[in-house]
VMD Tcl script that builds the backbone (N, CA, C; Angstrom):
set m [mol new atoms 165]
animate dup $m
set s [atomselect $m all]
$s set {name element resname resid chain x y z} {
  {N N UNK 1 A 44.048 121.009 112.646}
  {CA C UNK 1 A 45.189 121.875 112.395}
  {C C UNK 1 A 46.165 121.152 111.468}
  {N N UNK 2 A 46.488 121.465 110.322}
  {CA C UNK 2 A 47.401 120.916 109.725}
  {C C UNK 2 A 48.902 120.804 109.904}
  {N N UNK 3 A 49.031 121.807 110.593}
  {CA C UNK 3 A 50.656 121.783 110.772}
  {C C UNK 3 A 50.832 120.656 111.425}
  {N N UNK 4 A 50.267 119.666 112.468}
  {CA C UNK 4 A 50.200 118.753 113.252}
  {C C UNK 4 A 50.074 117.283 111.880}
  {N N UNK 5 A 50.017 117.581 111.406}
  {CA C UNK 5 A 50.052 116.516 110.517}
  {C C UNK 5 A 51.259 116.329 109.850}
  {N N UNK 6 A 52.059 114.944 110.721}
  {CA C UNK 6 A 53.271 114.393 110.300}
  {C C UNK 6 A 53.565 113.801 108.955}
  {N N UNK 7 A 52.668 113.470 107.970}
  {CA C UNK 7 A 52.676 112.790 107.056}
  {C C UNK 7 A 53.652 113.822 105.516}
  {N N UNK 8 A 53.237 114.873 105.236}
  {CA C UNK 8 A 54.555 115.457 104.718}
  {C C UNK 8 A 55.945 116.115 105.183}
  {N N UNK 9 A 55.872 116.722 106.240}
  {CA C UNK 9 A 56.908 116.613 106.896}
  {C C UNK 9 A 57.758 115.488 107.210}
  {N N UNK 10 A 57.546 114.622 107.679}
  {CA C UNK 10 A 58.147 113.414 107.757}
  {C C UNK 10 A 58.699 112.482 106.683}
  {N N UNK 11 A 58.194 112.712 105.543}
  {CA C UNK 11 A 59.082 112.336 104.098}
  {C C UNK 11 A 59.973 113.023 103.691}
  {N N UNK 12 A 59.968 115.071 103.950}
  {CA C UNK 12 A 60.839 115.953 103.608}
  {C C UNK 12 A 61.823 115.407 104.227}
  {N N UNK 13 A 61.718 115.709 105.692}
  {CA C UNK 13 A 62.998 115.149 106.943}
  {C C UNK 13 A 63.349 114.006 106.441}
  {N N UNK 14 A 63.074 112.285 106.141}
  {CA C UNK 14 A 63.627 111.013 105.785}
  {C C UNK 14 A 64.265 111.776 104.522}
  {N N UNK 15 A 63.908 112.458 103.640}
  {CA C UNK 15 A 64.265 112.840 101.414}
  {C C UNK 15 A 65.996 113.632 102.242}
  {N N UNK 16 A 66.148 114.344 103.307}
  {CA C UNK 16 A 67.302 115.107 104.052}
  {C C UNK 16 A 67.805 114.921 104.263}
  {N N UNK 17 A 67.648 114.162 105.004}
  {CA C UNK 17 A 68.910 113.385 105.608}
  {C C UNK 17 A 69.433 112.072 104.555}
  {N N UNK 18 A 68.173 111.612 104.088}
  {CA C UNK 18 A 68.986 110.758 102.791}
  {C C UNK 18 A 69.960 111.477 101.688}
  {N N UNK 19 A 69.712 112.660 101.611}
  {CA C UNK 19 A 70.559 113.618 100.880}
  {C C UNK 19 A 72.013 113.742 101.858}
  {N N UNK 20 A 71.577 113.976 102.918}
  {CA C UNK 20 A 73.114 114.768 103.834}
  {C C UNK 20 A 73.757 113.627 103.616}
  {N N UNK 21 A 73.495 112.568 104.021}
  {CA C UNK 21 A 74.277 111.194 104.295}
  {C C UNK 21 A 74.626 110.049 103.491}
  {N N UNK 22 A 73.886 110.421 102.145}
  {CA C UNK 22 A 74.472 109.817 101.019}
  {C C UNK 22 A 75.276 110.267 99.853}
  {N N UNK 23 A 75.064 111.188 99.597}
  {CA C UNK 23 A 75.313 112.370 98.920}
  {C C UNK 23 A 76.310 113.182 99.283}
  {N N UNK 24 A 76.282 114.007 99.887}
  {CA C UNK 24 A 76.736 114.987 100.679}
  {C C UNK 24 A 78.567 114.922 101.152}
  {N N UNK 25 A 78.701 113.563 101.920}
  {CA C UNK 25 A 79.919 113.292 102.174}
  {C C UNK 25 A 80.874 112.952 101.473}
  {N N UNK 26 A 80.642 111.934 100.647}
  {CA C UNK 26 A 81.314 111.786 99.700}
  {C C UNK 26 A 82.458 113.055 98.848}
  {N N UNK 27 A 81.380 114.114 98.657}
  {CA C UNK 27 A 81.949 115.033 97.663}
  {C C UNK 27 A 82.527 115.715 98.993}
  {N N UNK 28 A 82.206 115.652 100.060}
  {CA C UNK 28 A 83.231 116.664 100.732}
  {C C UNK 28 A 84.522 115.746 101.267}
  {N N UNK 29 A 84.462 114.547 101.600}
  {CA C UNK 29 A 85.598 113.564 101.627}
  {C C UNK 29 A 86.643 113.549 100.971}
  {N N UNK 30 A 86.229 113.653 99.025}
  {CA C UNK 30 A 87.036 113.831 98.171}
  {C C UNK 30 A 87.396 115.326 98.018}
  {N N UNK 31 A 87.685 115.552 98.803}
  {CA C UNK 31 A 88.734 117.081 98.665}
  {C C UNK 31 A 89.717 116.282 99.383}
  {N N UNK 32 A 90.860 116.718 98.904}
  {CA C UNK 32 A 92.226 116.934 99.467}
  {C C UNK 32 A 93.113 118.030 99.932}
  {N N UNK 33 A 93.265 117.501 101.500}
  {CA C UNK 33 A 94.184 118.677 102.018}
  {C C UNK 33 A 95.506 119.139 101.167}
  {N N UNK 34 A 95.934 120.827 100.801}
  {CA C UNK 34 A 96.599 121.168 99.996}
  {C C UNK 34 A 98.260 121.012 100.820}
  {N N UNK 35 A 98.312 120.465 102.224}
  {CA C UNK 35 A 99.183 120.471 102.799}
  {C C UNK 35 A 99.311 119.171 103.656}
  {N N UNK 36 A 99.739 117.999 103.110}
  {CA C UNK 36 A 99.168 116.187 103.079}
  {C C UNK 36 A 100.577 116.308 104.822}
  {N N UNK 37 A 100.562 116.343 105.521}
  {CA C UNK 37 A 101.399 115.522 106.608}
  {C C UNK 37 A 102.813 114.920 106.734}
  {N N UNK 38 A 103.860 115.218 106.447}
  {CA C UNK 38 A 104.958 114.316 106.166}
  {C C UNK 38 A 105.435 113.283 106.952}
  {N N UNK 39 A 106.048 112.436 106.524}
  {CA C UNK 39 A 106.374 111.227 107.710}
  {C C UNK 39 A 107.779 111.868 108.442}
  {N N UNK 40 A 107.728 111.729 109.434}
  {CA C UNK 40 A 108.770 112.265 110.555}
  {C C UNK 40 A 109.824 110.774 110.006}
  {N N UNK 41 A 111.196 111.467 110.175}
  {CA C UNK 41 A 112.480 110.197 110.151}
  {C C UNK 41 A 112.532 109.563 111.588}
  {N N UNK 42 A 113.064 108.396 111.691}
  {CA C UNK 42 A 113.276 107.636 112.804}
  {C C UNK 42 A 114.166 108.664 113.810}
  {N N UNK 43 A 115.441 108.952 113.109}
  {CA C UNK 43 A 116.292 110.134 113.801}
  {C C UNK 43 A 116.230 110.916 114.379}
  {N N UNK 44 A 116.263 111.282 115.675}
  {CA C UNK 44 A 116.332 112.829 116.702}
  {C C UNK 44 A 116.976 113.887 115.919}
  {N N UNK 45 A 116.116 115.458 115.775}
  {CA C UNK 45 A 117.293 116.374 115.487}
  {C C UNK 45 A 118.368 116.447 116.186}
  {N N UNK 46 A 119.308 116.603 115.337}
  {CA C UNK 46 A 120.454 117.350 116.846}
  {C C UNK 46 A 120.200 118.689 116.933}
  {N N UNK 47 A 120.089 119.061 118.078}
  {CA C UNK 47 A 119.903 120.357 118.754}
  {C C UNK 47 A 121.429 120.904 119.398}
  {N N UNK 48 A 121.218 121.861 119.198}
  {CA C UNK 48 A 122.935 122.367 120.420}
  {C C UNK 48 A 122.356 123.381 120.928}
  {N N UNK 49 A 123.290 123.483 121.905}
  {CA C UNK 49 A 123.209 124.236 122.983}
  {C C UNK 49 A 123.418 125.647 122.971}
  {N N UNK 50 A 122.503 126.767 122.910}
  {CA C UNK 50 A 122.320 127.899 122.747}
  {C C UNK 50 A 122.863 128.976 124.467}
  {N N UNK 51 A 123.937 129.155 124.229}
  {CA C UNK 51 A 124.519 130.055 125.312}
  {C C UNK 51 A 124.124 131.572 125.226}
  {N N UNK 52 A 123.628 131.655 126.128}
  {CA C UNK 52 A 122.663 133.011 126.491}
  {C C UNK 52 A 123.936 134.034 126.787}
  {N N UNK 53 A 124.057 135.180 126.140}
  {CA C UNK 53 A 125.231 135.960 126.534}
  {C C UNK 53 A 125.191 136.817 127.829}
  {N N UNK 54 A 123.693 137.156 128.031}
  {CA C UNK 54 A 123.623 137.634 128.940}
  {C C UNK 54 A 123.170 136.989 130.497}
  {N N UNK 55 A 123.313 135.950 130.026}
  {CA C UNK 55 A 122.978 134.843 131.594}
  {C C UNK 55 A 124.110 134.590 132.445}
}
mol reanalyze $m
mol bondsrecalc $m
mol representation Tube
mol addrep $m
């Protein structure tokens, strides 16, 4: 039965994953998020105190 025969299959699968994992990441790594994180200030907001009119 040929399908049982590992010998081309088993180079496709190694040629695949050498593609996913060499290849592959890189170009998706180098994208950059269009919205980068800002650094928070050392400083607390000040907040005040919101009086509920109807409480």
């Amino acid at each position: 039965m040929p399908q049982l025969n590992p010998a081309p299959w088993l180079l496709i699968l190694l040629f695949s994953w050498l593609i996913f994992l060499t290849i592959i990441p890189p170009k998706i790594l180098s994208h950059t998020s269009p919205n980068e994180p800002a650094h928070q200030s050392a400083e607390k907001p000040k907040t005040e105190v919101w009086t509920w009119p109807w409480y």
